[in-house]
N, C-alpha and C positions, 0 to 999 in steps of 0.2 A: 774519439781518441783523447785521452788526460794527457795535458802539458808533461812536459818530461821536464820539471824541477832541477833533476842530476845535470843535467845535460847545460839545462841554463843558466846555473851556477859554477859549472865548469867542476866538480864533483865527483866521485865515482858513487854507485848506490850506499856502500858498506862507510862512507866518510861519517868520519866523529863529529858530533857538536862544533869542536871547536875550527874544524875544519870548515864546514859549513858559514860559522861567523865569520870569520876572514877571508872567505873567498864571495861572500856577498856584499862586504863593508867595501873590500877593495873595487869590487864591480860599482857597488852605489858610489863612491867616489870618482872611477872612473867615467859613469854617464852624467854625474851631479852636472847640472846646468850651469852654476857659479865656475865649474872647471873645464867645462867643454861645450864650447859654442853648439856644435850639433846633437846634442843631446835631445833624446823624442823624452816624453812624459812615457809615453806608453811602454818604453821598457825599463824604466823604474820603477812602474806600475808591477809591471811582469816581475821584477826581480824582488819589490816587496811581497807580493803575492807567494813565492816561491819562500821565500826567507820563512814564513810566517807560516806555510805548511812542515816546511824540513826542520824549522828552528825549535818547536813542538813537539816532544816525542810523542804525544797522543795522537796527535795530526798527522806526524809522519808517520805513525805504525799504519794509521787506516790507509794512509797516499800509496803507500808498498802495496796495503793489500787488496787495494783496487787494481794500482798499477802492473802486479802479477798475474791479476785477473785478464785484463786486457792481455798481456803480455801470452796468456797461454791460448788466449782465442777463444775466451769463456765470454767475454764482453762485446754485444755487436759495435760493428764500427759506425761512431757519431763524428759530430763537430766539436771542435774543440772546448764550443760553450758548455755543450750536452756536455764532455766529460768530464767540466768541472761540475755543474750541477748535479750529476752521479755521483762525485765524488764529496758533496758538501752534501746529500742525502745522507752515503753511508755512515758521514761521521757524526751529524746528529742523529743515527738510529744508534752507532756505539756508544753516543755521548749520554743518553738520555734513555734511558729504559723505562717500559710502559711500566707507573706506579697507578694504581686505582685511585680516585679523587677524594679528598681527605671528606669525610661526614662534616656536615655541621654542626654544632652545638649548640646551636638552638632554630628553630623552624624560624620561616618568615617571619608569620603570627606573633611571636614571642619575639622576634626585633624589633614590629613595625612598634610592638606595644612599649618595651623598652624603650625605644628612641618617641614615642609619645610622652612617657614617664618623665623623663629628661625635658624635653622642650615644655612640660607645664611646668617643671621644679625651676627650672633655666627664668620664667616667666613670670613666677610668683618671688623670684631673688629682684627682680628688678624692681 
C-alpha cells in the first residue's frame, strides 16, 4: 500500500500548491528538533518525503495515479516499502521514455587512432 501524503500533510487530495506549502512548513516547524524536545527524525523524514512528492506537479500527477490505482483495487496489496518503490518505478517510466542510443561518430578504430595522433603531436611539442 503507498503512504497517503494527503493524509500526512493534513490536506484534502484536490489542495492547491500553496496549500500544500503551508500546511508542511507549519508541520516542519512544528516537529523541528530546535522547537520540540520530542521530535523523531523519522517523521520529518516522512513529511519531507511527502512535501517533495505533493510539492511537484509531475510527481504528484504520477502519486494520484498510482494512488487511484491502489485505491480502486487494480494494485496488489504490499508494504509500505514496495509501495513506494512502485511508486518511484512509475515515475521514472513517465519521466523518461525509451530513446534509442545516440550512433557514434566515429568507430573505435578511428578513436583509438585519433587519440594515438594526439599523444605523438602532444610528444613531439615537448
Amino acid at each position: 500500500m503507498i503512504p497517503d501524503y494527503y493524509a500526512l500533510l493534513g490536506v484534502p487530495p484536490g489542495a492547491s500548491a500553496a496549500e500544500i506549502k503551508r500546511a508542511y512548513r507549519r508541520l516542519v516547524r512544528q516537529h523541528h528538533p530546535d522547537l520540540n524536545a520530542q521530535a523523531q527524525d523519522a517523521q520529518i523524514k516522512r513529511l519531507n518525503e511527502a512535501y517533495e512528492i505533493l510539492g511537484n506537479p509531475r510527481k504528484r500527477a504520477a502519486y494520484d495515479k498510482q494512488r487511484g490505482r491502489a485505491q480502486a483495487g487494480k494494485e496488489p496489496k504490499m508494504s509500505w516499502a514496495e509501495g513506494v518503490g512502485g511508486f518511484v518505478r512509475e515515475l521514472k517510466k513517465e519521466a523518461a521514455p525509451e530513446q534509442p542510443a545516440p550512433k557514434p561518430k566515429m568507430s573505435w578504430a578511428e578513436g583509438m587512432g585519433a587519440f594515438v595522433r594526439e599523444l605523438k603531436k602532444g610528444m613531439r611539442d615537448d
